[in-house]
MMTF fields as JSON, N, C-alpha, C and O atoms, coordinates in Angstrom:
{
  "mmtfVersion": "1.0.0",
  "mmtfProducer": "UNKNOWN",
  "numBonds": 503,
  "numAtoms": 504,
  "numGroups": 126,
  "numChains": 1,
  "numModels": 1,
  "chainsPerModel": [1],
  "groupsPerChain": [126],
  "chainIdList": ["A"],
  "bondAtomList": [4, 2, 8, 6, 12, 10, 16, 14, 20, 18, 24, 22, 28, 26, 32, 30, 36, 34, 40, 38, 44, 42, 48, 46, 52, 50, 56, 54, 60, 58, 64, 62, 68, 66, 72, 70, 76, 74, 80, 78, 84, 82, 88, 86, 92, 90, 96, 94, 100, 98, 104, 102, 108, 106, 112, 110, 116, 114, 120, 118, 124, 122, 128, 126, 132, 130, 136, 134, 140, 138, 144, 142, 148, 146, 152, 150, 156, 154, 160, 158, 164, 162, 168, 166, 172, 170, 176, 174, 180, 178, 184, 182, 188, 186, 192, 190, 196, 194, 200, 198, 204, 202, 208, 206, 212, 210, 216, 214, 220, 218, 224, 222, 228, 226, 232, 230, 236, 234, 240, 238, 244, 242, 248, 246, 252, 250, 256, 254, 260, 258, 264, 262, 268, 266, 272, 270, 276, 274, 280, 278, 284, 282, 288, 286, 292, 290, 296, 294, 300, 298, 304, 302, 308, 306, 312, 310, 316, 314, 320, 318, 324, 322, 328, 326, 332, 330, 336, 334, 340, 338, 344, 342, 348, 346, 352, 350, 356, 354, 360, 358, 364, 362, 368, 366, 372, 370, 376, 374, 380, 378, 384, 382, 388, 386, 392, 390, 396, 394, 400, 398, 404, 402, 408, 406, 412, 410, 416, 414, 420, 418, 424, 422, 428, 426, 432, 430, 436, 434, 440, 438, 444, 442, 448, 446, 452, 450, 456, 454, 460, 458, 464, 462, 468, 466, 472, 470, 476, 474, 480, 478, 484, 482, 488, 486, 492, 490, 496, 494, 500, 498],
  "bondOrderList": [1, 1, 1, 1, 1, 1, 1, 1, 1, 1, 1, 1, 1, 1, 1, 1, 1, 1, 1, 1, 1, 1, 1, 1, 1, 1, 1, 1, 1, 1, 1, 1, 1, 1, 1, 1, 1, 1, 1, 1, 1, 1, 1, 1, 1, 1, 1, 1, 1, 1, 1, 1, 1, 1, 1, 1, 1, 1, 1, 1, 1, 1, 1, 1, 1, 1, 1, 1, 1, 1, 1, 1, 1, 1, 1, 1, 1, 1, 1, 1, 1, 1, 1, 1, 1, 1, 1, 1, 1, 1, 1, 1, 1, 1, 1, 1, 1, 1, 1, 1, 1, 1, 1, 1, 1, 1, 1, 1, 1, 1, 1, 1, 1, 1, 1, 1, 1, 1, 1, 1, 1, 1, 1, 1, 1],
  "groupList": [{"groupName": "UNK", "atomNameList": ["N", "CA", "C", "O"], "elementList": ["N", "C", "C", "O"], "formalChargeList": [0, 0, 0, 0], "bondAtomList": [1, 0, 2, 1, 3, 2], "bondOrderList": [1, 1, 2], "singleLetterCode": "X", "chemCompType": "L-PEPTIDE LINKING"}],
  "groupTypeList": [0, 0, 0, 0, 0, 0, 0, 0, 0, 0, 0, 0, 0, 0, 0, 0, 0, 0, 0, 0, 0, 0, 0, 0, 0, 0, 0, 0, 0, 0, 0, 0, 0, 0, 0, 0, 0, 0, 0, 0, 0, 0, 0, 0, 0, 0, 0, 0, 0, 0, 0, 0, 0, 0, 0, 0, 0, 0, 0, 0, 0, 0, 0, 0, 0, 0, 0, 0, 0, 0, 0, 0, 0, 0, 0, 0, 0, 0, 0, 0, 0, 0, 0, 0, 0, 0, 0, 0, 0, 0, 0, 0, 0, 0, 0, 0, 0, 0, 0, 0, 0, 0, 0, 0, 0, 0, 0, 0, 0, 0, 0, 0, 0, 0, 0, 0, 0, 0, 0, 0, 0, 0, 0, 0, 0, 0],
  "groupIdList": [1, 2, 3, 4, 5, 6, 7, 8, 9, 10, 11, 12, 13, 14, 15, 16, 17, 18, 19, 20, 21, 22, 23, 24, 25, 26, 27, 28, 29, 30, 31, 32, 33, 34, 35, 36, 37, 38, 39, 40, 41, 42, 43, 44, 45, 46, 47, 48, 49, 50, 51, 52, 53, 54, 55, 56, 57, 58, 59, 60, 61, 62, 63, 64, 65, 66, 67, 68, 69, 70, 71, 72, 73, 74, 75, 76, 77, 78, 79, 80, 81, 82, 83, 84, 85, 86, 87, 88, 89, 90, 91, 92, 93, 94, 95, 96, 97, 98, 99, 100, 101, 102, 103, 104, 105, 106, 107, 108, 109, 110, 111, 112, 113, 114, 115, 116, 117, 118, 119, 120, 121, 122, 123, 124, 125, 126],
  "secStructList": [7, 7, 7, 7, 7, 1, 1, 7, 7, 3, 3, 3, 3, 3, 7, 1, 1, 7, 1, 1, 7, 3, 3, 3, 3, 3, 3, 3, 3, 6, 6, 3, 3, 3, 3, 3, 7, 1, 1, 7, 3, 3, 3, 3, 3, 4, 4, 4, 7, 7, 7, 7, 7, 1, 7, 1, 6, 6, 7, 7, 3, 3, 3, 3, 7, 6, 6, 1, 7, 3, 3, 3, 3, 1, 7, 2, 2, 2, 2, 2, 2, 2, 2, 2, 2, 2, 7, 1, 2, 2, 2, 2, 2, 2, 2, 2, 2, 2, 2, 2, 2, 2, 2, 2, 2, 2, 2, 2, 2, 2, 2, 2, 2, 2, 2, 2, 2, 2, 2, 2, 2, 2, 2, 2, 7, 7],
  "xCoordList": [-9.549, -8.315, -7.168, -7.092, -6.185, -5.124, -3.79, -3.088, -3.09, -2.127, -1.385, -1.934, -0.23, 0.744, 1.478, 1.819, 1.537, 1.877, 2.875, 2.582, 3.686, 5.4, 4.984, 4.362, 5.129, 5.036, 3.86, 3.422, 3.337, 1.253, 0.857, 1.641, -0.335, -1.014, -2.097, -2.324, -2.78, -4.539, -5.116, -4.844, -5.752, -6.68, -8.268, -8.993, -8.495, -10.061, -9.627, -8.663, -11.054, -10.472, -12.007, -12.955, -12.205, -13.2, -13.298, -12.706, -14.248, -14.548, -14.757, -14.486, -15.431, -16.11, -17.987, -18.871, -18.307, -19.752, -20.338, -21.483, -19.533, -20.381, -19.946, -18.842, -20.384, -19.93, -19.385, -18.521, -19.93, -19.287, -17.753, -17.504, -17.05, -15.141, -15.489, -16.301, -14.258, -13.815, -12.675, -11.668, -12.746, -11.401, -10.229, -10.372, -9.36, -8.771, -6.971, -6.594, -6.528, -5.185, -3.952, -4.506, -2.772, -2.17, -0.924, -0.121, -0.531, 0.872, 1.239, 0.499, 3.078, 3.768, 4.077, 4.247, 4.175, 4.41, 5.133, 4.484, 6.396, 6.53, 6.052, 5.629, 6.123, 5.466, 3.951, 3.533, 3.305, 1.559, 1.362, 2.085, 0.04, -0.199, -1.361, -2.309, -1.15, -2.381, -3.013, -2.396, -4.511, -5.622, -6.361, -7.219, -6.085, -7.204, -7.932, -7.494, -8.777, -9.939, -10.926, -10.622, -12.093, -13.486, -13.95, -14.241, -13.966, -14.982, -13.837, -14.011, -12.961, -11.969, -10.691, -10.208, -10.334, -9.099, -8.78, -9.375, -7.883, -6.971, -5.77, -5.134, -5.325, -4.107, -3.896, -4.405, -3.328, -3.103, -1.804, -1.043, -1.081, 0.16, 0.463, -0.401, 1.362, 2.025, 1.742, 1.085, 2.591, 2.104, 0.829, 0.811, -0.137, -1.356, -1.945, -3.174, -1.138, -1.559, -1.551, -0.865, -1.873, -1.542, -1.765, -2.842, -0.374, -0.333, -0.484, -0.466, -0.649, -0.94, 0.513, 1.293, 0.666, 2.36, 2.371, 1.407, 3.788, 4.477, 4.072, 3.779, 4.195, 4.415, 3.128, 3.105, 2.077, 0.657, 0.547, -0.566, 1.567, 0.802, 0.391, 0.78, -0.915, -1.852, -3.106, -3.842, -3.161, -3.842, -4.702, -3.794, -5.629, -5.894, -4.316, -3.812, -3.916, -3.395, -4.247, -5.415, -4.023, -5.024, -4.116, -3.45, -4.761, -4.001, -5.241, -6.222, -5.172, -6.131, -6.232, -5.391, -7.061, -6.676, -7.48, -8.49, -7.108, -7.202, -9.099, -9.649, -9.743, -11.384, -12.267, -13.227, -11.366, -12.042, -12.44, -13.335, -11.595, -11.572, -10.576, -9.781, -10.533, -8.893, -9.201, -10.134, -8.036, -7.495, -7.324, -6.823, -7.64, -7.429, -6.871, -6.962, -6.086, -5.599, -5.893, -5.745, -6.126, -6.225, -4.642, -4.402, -3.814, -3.12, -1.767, -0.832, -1.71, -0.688, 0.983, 1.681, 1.48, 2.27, 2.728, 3.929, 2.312, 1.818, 2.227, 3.375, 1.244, 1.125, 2.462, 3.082, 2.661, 4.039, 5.281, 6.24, 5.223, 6.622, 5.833, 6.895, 5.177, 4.767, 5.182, 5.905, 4.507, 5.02, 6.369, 6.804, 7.517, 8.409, 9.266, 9.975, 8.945, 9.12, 9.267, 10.148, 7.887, 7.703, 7.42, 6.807, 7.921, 7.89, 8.684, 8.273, 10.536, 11.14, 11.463, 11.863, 11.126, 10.935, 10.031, 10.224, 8.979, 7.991, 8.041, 7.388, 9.071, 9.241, 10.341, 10.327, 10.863, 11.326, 11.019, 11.526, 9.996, 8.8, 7.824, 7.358, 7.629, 7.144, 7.346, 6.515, 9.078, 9.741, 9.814, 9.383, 10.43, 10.626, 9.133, 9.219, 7.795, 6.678, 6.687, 6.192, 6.961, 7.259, 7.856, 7.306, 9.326, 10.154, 9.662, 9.98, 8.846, 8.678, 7.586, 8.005, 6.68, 5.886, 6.67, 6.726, 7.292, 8.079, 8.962, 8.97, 9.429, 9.903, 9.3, 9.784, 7.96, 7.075, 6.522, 6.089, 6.33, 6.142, 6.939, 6.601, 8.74, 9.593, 9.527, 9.533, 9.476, 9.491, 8.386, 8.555, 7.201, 6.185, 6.149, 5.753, 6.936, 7.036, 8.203, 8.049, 9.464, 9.97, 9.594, 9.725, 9.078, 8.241, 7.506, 7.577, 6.499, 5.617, 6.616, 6.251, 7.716, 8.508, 9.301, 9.737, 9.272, 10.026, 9.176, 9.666, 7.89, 6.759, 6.385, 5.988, 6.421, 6.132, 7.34, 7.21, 8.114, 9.553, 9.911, 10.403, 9.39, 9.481, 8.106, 8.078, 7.228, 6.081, 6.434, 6.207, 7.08, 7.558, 8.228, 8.158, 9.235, 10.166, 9.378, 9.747, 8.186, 8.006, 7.24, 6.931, 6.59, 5.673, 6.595, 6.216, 7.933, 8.559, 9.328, 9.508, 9.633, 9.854, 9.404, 8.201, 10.28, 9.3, 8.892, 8.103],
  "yCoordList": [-16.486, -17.2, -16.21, -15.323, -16.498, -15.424, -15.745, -14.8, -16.964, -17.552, -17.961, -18.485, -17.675, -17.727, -19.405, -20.378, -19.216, -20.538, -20.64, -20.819, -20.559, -20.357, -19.108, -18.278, -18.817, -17.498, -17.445, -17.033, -17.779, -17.396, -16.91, -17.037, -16.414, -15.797, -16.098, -16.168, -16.282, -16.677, -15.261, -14.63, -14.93, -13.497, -13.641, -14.539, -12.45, -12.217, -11.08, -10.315, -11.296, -10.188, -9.582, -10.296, -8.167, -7.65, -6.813, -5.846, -7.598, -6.941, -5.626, -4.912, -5.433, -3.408, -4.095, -3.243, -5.325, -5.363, -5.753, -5.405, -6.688, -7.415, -7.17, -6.626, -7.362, -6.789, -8.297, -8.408, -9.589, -10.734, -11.234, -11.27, -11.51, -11.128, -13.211, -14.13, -12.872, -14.036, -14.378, -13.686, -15.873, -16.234, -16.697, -17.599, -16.233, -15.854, -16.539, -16.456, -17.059, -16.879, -15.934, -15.148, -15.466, -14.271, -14.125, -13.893, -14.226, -13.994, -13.503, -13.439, -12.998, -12.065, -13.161, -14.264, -12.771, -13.344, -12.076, -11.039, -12.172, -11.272, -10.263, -10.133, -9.427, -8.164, -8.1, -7.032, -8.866, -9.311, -9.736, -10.568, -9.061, -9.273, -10.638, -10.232, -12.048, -12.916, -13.129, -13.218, -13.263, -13.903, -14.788, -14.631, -15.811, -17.054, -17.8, -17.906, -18.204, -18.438, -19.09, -19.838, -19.056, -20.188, -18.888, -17.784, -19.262, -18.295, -16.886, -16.024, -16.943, -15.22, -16.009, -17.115, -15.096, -15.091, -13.891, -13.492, -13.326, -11.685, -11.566, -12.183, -10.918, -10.796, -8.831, -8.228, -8.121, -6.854, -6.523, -7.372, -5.455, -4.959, -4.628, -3.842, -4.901, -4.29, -2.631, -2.094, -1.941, -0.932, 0.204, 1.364, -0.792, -0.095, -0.533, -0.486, -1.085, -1.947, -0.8, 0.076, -0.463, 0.966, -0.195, -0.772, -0.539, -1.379, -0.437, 0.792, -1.258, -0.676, -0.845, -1.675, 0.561, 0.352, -0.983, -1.743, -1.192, -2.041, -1.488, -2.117, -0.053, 0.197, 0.258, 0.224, 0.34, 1.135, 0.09, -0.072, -0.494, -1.405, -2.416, -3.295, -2.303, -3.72, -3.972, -4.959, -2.766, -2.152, -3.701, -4.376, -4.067, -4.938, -4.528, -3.428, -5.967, -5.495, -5.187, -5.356, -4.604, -4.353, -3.221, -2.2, -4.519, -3.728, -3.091, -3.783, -1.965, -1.483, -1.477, -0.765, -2.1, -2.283, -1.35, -0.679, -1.424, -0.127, 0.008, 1.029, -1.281, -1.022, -1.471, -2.219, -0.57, -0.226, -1.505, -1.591, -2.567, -3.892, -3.647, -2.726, -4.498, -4.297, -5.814, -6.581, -5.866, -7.492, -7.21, -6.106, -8.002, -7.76, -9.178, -10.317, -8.466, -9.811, -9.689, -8.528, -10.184, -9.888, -10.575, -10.23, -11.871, -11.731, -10.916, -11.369, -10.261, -8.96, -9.624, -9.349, -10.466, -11.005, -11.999, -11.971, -12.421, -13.259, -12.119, -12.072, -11.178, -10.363, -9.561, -9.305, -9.21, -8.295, -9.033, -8.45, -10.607, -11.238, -11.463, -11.387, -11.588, -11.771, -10.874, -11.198, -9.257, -8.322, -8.161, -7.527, -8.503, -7.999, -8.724, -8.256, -10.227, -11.171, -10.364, -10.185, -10.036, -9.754, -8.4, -8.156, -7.524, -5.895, -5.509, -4.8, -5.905, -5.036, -3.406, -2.68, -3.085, -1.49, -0.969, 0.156, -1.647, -0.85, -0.546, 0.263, -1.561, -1.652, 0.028, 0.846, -0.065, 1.284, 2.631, 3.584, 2.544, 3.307, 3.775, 4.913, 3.048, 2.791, 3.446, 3.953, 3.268, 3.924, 5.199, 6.055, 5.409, 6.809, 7.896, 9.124, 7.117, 8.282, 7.957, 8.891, 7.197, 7.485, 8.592, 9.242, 8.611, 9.047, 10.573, 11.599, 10.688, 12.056, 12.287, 12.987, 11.909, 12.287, 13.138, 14.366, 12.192, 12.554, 14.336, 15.386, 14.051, 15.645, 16.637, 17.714, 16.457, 17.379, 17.858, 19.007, 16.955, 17.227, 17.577, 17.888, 17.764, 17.833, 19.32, 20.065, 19.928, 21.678, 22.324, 23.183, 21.44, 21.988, 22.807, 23.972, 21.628, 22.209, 23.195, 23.958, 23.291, 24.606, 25.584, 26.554, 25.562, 26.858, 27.641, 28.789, 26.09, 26.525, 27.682, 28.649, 27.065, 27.209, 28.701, 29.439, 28.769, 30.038, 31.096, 31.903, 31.273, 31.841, 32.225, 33.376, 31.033, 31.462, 32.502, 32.963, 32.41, 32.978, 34.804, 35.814, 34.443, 36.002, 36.765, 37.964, 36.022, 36.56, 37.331, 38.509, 36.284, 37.016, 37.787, 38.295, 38.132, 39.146, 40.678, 41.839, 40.135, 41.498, 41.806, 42.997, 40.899, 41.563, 42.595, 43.63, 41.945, 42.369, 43.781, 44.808, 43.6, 45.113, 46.292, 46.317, 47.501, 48.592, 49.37, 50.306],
  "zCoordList": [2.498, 2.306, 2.191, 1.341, 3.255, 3.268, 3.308, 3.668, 3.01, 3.398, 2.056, 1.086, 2.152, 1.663, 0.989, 1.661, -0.691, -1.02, -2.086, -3.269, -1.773, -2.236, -3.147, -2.484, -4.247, -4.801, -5.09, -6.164, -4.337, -5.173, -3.541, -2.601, -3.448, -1.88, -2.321, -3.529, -1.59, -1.263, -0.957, 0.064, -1.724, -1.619, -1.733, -2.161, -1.202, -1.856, -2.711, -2.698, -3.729, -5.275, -5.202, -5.527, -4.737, -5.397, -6.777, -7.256, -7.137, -8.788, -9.089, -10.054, -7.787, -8.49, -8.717, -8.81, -8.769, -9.236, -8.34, -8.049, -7.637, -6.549, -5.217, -5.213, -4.163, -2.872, -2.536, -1.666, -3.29, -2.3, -2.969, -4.174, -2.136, -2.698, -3.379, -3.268, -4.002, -4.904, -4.61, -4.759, -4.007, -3.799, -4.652, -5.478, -4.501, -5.98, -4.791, -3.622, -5.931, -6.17, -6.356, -7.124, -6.228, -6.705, -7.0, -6.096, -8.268, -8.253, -9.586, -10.567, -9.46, -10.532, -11.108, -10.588, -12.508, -14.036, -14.845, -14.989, -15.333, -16.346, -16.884, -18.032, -15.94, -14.985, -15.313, -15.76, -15.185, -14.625, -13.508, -12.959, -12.862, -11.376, -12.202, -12.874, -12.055, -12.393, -11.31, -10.249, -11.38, -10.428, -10.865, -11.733, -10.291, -10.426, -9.418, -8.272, -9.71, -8.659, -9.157, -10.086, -8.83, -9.223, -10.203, -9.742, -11.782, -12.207, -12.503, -13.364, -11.774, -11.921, -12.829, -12.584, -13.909, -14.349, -14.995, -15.996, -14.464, -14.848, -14.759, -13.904, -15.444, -15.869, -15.752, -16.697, -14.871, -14.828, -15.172, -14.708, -15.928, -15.82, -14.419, -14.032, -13.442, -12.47, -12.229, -11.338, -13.521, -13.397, -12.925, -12.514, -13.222, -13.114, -12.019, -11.969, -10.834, -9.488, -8.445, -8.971, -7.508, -6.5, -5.579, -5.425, -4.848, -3.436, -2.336, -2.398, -1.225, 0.183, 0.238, -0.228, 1.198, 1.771, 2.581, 2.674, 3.244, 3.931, 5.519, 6.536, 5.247, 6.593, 7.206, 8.436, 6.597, 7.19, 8.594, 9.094, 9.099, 10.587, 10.35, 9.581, 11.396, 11.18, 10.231, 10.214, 9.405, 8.579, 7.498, 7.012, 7.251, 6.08, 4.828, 4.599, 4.237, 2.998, 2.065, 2.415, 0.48, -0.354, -1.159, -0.989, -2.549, -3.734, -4.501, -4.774, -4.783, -6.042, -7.459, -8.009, -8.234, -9.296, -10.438, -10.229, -11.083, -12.418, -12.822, -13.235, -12.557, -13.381, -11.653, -11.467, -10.535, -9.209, -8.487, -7.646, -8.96, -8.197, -7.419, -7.604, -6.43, -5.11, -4.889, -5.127, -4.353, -3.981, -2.648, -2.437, -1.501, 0.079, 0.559, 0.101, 1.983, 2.718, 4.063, 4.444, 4.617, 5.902, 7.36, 8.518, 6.17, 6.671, 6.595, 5.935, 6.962, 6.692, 6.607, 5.632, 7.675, 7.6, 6.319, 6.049, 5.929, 4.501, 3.501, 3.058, 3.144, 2.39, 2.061, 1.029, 3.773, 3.468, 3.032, 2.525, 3.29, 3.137, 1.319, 0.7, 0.645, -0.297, -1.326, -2.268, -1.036, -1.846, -1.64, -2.602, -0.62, -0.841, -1.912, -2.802, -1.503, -2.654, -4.236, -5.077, -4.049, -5.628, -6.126, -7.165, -5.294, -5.54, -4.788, -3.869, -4.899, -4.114, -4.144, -3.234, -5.589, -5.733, -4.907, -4.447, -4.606, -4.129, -2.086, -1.426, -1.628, -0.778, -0.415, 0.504, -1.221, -1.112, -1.146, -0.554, -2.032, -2.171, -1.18, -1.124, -0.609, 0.572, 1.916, 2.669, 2.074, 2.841, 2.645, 3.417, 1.473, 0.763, 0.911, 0.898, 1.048, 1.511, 2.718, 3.349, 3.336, 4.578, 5.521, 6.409, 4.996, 5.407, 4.677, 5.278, 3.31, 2.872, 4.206, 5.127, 4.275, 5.669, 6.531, 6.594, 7.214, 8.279, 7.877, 8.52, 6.899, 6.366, 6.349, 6.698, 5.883, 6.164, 7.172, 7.074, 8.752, 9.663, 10.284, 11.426, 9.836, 10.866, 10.312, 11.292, 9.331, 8.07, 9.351, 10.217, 8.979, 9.687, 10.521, 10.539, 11.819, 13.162, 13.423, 14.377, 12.635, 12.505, 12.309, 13.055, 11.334, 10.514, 11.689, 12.128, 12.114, 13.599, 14.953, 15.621, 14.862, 15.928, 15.875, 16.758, 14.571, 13.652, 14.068, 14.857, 13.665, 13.993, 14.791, 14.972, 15.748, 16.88, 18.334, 19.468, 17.553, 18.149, 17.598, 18.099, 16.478, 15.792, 16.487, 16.764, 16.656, 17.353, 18.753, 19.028, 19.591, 20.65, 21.005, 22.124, 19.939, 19.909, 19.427, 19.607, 18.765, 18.256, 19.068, 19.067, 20.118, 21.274, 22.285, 22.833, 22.333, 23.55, 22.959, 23.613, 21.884, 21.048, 21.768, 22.029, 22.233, 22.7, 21.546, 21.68]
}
């Protein structure tokens, strides 16, 4: 179950015990991530949630939760209009390692480029 129902989402919730997921309910409360479902009821601080970025693609969604349970979606579209709903900090966040990525690969390939330029000069050196 993956679909989206005004501020709640349809998830599967794995526990950490069992391999078969629990269909669970999902939504923010006064900064609590709640899950409810047949048999599941939790209540997590936000804080202690590690979401999947926004950007990862077509990637499964999937939040990780603190005692090695994760919550998954498979509809991503859902998910992403969901968290932004209800974690617009994190949407920024998001971007922001993004965009740190990208910084690092752009250093990288200078550095590479730097290197490789001082190299040639000192070959051609008599």
């Amino acid at each position: 179950m993956t679909s989206a129902c005004g501020d709640r989402l349809d998830v599967d919730y794995f526990d950490g015990i069992w391999r078969q997921p629990h269909a669970v309910q999902m939504w923010v409360e006064q900064g609590m991530l709640h899950l409810v479902g047949k048999a599941v009821i939790r209540q997590i601080p936000l804080g202690q949630v590690q979401w999947s970025a926004l950007s990862d693609g077509r990637a499964p969604r999937k939040a990780l939760l603190p005692d090695d349970g994760k919550v998954c979606a498979q509809d991503i579209a859902g998910w992403d209009q969901w968290q932004q709903a209800h974690q617009p900090k994190l949407a920024a966040h998001a971007r922001a390692r993004s965009s740190a990525k990208w910084t690092v690969i752009a250093v990288s390939l200078l550095l590479a480029v730097a290197v490789w330029g001082y190299g040639c000069t000192w070959h051609i050196r008599p």
